[in-house]
C-alpha positions as semicolon CSV with decimal commas, in nm:
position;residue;x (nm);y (nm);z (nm)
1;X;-1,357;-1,094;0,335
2;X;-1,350;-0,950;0,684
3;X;-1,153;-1,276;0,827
4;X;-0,870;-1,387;0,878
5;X;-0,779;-1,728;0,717
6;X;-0,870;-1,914;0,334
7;X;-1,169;-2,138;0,261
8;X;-1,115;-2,384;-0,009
9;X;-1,334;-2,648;-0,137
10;X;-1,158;-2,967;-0,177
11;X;-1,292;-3,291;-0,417
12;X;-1,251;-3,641;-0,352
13;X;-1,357;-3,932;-0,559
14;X;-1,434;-4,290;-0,374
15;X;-1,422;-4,572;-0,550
16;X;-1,563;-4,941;-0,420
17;X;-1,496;-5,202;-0,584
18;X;-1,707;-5,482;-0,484
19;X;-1,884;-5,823;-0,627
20;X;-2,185;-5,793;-0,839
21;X;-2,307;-6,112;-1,039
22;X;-2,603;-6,060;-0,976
23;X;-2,897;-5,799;-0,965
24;X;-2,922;-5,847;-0,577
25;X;-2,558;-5,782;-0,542
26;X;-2,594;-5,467;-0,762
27;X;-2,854;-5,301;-0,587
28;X;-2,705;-5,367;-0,217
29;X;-2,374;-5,244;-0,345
30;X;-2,610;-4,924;-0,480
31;X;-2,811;-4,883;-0,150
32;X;-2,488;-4,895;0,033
33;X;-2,333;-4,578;-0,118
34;X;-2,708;-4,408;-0,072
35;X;-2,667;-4,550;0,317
36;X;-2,323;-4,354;0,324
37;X;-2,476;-4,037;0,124
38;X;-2,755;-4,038;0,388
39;X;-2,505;-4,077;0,621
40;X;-2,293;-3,768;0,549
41;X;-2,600;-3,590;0,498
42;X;-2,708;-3,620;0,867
43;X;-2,304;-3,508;0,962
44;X;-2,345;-3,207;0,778
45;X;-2,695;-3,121;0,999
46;X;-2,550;-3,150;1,270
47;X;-2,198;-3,002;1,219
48;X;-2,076;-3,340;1,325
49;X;-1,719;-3,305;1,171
50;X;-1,334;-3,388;1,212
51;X;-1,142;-3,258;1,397
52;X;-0,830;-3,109;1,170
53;X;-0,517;-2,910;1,290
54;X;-0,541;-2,512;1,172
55;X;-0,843;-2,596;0,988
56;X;-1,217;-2,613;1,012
57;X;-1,426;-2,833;0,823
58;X;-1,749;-2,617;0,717
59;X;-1,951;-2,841;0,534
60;X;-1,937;-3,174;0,374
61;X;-2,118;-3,327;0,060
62;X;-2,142;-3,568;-0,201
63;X;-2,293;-3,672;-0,557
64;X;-2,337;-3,882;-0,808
65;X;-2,340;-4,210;-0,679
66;X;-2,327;-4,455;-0,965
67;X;-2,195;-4,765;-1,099
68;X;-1,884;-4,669;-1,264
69;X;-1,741;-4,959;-1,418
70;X;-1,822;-5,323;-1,462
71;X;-1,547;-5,527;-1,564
72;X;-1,586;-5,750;-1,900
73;X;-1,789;-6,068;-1,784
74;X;-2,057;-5,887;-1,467
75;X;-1,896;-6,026;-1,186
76;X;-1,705;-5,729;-1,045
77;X;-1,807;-5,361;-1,045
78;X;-1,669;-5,034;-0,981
79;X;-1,881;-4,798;-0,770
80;X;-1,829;-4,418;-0,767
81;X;-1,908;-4,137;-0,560
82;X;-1,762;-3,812;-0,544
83;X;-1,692;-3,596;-0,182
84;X;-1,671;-3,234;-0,106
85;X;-1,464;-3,107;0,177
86;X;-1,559;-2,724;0,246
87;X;-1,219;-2,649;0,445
88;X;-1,145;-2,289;0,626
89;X;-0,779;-2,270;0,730
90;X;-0,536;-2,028;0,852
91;X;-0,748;-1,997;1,203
């Protein structure tokens, strides 16, 4: 309240798209996205963030990491995982 500036909380939703015929497929394309939550986990520890023009990021984090879609015959799913961007601006 005592600063100058907003904070806003901004969403994101990644979507891969990627091959997965098979089970092996699946689960690589699943332990990818937990490789990339992991990932963004360790940024956020250690305030390891973009740089952004009048803004600083304050921290970042993600969820649900699942298989979103899978189109009709297996061979091609949709992966999902959704990305939050605490933003303070106006500095």
């Amino acid at each position: 309240i005592n600063e100058k500036g907003w904070y806003k909380q901004y969403q994101y939703i990644l979507l891969l798209k990627s091959n997965s015929e098979d089970d092996i497929q699946r689960l690589e394309n699943l332990d990818w996205l937990d490789d990339l939550s992991d990932w963004i986990h360790q940024k956020n520890i250690s305030n390891d963030y973009p740089i952004l023009k009048n803004k600083q990021v304050k921290n970042v984090s993600c969820a649900n990491a699942i298989t979103y879609d899978t189109n009709e015959d297996g061979s091609i799913s949709t992966y999902y995982l959704q990305l939050y961007f605490d933003i303070k601006g106006g500095i």
